[in-house]
N, C-alpha and C positions, 0 to 999 in steps of 0.2 A: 504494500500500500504506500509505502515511505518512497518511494521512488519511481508511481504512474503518476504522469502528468493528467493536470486536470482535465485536458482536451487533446484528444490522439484520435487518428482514422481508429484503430480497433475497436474504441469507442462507440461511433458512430452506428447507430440502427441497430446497437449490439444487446442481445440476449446475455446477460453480465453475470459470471460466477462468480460468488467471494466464497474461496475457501479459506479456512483457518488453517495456519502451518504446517500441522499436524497431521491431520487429515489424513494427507496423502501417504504418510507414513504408516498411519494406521488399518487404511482402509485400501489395500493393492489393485483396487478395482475402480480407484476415481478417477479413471478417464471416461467413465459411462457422463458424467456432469463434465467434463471438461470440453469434449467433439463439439465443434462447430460451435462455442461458444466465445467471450471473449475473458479471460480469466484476470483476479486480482487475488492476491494472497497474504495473509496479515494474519498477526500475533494482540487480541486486544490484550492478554497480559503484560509480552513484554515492549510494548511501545502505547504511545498516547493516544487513550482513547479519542480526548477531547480533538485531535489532530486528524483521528480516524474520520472522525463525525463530521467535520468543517471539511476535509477532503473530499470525502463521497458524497456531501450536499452539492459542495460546488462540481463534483463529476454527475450527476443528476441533472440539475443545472443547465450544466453547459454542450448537452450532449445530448443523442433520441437514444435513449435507453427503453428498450424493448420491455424489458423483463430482468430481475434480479431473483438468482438466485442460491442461498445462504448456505455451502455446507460448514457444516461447525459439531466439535466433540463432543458428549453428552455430558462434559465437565462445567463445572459454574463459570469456572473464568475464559470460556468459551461460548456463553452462550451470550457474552457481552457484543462479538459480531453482530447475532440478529436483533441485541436492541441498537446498535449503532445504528442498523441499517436503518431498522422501526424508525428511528426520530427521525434520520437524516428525508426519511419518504413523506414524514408527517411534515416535514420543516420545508417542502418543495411543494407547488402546483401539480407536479407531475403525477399522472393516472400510471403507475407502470403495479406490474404482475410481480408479487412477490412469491416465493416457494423456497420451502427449506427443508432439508435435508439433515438428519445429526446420525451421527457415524458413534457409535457405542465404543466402550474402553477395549474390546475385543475385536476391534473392528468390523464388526455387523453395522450394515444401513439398518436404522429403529424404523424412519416412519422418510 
């Protein structure tokens, strides 16, 4: 997250996956949310939320984001992703498709 700019072609018209670091380490199968999408990857424990939030408002924003969608740990300090996302949707105009995904400590997709 620390290092996409707020406006990139990828961006653009893009169906947006935020996964949490993790994830992919956990769950060997997270390229089923990754294909033909356009990916962001972030740690709400170890970096600033509050930078997370002000980031993906203004990529919202500034961009036709199709759709977003959250995979994230079934751990607490990962489920801070989907409320980042939550406000930064509430904090925009924008009508876009939210869907979330949480990948279990064993790496099973829950829901």
């Amino acid at each position: 997250m620390e290092l996409v700019p707020i406006q990139a072609p990828f961006l653009d018209n893009a169906d947006l996956v935020l996964a949490a670091d993790c994830t992919a380490f956990a769950n060997p199968d997270l390229n089923q949310f990754l294909q033909n999408n356009s990916v962001i990857i972030g740690c709400p424990k170890l970096d600033d939320q509050n930078k997370y939030f002000e980031k993906l408002k203004a990529i919202i924003e500034n961009n036709n984001i199709k759709s977003i969608h959250v995979v994230y740990m079934e751990v607490p300090c990962c489920s801070q992703l989907l409320y980042i996302t939550q406000k930064a949707l509430s904090d925009t105009s924008e009508d876009i498709e939210l869907n979330t995904s949480t990948i279990g400590i064993n790496g099973s997709i829950k829901e």
